[in-house]
C-alpha positions in Angstrom: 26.1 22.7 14.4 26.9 18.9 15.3 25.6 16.3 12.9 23.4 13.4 14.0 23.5 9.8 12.5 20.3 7.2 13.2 19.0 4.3 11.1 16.4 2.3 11.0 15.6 -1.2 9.1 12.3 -1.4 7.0 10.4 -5.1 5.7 10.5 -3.3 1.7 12.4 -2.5 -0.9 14.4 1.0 -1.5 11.8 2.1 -3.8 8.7 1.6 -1.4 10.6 3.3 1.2 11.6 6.2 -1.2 7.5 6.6 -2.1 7.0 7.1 2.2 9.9 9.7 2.0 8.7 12.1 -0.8 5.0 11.5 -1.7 3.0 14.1 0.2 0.3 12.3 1.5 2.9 9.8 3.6 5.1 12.7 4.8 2.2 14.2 6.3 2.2 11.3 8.7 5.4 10.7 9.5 6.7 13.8 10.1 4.0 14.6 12.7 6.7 13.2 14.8 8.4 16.4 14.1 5.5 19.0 13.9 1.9 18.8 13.4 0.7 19.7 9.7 4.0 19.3 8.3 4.4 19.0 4.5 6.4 20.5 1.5 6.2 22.1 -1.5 8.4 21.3 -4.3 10.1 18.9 -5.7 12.9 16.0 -4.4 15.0 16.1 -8.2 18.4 17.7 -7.8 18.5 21.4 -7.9 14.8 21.5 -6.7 14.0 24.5 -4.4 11.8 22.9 -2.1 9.6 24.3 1.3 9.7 22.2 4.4 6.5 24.1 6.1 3.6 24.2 8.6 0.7 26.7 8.4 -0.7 28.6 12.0 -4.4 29.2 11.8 -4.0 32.3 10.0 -2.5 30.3 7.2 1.0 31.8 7.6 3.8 29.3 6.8 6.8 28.4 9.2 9.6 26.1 8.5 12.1 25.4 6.2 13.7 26.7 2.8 15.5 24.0 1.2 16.9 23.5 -1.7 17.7 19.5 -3.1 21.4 18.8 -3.3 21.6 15.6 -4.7 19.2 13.0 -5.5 20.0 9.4 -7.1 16.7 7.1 -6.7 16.2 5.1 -5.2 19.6 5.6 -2.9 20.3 8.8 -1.8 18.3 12.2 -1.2 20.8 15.4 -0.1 18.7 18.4 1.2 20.4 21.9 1.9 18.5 23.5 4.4 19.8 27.4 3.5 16.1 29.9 5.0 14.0 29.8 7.7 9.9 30.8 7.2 9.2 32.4 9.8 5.3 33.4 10.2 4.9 33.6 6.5 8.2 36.0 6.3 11.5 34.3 4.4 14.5 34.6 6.2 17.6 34.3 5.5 19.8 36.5 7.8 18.6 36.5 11.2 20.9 35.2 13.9 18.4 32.1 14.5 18.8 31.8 10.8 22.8 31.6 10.8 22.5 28.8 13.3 20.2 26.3 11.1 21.4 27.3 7.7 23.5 26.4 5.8 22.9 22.8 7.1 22.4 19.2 5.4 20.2 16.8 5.5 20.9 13.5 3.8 19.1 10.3 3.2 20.4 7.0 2.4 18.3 3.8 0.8 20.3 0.7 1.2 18.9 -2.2 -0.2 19.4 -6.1 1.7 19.9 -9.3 0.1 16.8 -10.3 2.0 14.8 -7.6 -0.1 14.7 -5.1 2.8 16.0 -1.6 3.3 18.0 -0.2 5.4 17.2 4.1 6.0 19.9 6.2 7.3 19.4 9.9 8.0 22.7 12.2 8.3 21.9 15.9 9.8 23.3 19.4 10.9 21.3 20.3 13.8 22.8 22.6 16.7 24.6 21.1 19.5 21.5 21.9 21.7 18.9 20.8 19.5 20.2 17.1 18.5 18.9 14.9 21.4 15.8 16.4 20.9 15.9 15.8 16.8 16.8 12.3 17.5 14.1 11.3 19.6 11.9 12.9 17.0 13.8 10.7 13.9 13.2 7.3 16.1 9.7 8.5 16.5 9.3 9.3 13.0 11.0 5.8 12.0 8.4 3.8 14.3 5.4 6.0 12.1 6.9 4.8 8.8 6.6 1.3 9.8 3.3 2.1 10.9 2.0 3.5 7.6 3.9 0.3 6.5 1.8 -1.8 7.8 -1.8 0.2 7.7 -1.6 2.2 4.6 -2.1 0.0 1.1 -1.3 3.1 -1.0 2.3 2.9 -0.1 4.0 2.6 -3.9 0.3 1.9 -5.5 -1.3 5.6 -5.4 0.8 8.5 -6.1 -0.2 12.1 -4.9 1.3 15.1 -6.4 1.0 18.7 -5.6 1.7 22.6 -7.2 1.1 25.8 -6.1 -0.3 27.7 -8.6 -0.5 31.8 -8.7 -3.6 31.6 -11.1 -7.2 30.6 -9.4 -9.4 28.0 -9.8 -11.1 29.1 -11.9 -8.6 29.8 -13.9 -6.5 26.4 -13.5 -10.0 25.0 -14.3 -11.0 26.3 -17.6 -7.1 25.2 -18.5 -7.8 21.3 -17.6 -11.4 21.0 -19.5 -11.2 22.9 -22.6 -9.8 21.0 -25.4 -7.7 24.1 -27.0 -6.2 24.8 -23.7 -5.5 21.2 -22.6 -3.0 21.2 -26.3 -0.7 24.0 -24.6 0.3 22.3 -21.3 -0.5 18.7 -21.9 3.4 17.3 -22.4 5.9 16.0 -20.1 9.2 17.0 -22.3 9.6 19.5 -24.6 10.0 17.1 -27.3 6.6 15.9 -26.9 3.2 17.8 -27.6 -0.5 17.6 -27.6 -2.0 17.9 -30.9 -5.4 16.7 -30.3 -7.9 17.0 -27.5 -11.1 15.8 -27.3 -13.2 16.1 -24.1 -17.1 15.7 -23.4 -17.1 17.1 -19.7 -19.9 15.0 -18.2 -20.4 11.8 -15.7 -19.7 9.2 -18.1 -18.2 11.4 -20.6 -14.9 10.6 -22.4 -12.1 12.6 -22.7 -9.4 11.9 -25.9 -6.2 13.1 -25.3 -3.1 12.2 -28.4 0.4 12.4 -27.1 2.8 12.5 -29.7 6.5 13.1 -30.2 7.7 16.1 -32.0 8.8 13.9 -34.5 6.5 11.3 -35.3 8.3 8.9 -33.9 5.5 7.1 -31.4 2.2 8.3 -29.8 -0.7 7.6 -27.9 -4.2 8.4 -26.8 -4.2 9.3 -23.2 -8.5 8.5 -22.7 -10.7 8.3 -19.7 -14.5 8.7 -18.3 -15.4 11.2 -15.9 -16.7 9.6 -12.9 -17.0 13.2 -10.5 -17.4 16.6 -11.4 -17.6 19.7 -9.3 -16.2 23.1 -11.3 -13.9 24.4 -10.1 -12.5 22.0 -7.5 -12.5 18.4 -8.3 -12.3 16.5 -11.5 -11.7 12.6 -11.3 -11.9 9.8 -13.6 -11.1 6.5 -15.0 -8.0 6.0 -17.6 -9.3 3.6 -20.1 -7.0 0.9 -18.2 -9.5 1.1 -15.3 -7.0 3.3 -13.0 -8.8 5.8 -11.1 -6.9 9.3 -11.0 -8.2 12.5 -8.5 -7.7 15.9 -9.6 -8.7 18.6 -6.3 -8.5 22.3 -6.7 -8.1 24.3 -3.3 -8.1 27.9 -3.4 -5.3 29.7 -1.5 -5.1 33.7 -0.9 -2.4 33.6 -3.2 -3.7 31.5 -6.1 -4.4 27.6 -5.4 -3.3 24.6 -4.8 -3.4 21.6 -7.1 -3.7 18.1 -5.8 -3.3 15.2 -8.0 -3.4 11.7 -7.4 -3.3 8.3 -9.5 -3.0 4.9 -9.5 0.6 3.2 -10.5 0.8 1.4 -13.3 3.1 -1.3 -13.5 5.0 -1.0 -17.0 7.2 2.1 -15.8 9.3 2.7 -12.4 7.4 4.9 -9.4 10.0 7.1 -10.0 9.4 7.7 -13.8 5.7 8.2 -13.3 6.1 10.3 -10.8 8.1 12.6 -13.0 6.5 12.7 -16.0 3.1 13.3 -14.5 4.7 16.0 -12.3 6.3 18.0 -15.0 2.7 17.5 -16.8 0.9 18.8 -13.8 3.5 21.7 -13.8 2.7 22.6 -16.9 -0.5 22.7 -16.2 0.3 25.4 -13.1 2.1 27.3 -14.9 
């Protein structure tokens, strides 16, 4: 393999250009520079196993297994490309394997005194490969200034996603009833859920407490339920007036569990996006 260097400057900060990188709903754009239908599945912290895929119109996934080397936000990003998916089949020995794997894939976020960002991608491609891959980056780089420009969600509504082995059903009855909602309804393990409250209706309210283990601070998490359909959408109003979307797709293996809110503006993107992840983990679980 021969590694390829581009770079590209963007009119926002490292953090807005961090949200286009790893929010699923952006990558889907930009990286139809690369393939059509791309996304991932996973997470961008360090030591994440993450899937860099495609499905054919059998549903079978092709791409990339990954695994996240390093990750310092809003700076860097390291991904270790180590598998290929190959019609749905994981592989990891083949000689077409041998020749992608084990290759890097490194993004850096350098911020400008004049509030922009500079992104630089580093990457292992083969020798034969790499003119190809970087007319595919500078095509990718003109349809992140794009979404830029046309998309107002960039940094203000952030989607998250898990794959879940259970079915809707199943995930559903977990996110209405009270007594279930207490036993995956924490970010940490030092918090919990002792109380749930929830009258499942339009216009209904929901009454959630989140507490720490040990008293020290908590909080009712409370909305109204603006749109109901068991057992694939739930969405609602937090009692700040932020809308949040809950979607429920059923897969052949489980389902998949789409999630996406409104930022709020006392905590970081990155924050948010982490504590409602490992939430929404939780709940897949």
């Amino acid at each position: 393999m021969i590694k390829i260097r581009l770079e590209r400057d963007f009119n926002v900060a490292p953090e807005l250009l961090w949200e286009l990188v790893v929010d699923p709903d952006h990558y889907r754009f930009w990286t139809e520079a690369f393939s059509e239908g791309s996304t991932f599945y996973g997470e961008w912290t360090k030591g994440s196993k993450i899937r860099f895929v495609g499905e054919d119109e059998n549903g079978l996934e092709s791409g990339m297994i990954s695994e996240i080397a390093e990750s310092r936000w809003p700076e860097f990003i390291s991904i270790k490309h180590v598998g290929l998916v190959m019609g749905g089949v994981d592989d990891y020995d083949s000689p077409t394997a041998r020749e992608w794997t084990p290759g890097l894939e490194n993004y850096t976020f350098t911020s400008k005194e004049d509030g922009t960002c500079t992104f630089e991608v580093e990457q292992d491609v083969p020798e034969e490969e790499a003119e190809e891959f970087k007319a595919n980056w500078e095509s990718s780089f003109d349809r992140m200034a794009i979404r830029l420009q046309t998309s107002g969600d960039v940094g203000k509504v952030i989607t998250l996603r898990e794959k879940s082995s259970q079915r809707p059903e199943e995930i559903w009855e977990k996110l209405v009833t009270p007594e279930k909602v207490k036993s995956w309804n924490y970010a940490s393990d030092d918090w919990h859920c002792p109380n749930a409250e929830n009258t499942l209706a339009i216009g209904g309210e929901f009454h959630y407490e989140m507490a720490a283990k040990d008293g020290s601070e908590s909080f009712d998490f409370g909305g109204t339920y603006t749109e109901i359909e068991p057992p694939k959408k739930l969405y609602f109003a937090l009692g700040d007036g932020r809308k949040v979307r809950i979607d429920i797709f059923e897969k052949p293996d489980g389902c998949l569990i789409e999630e996406r809110f409104e930022a709020e503006q006392q905590n970081n993107l990155h924050l948010q996006r982490q504590g409602w992840q490992s939430i929404l983990k939780n709940l897949a679980g």
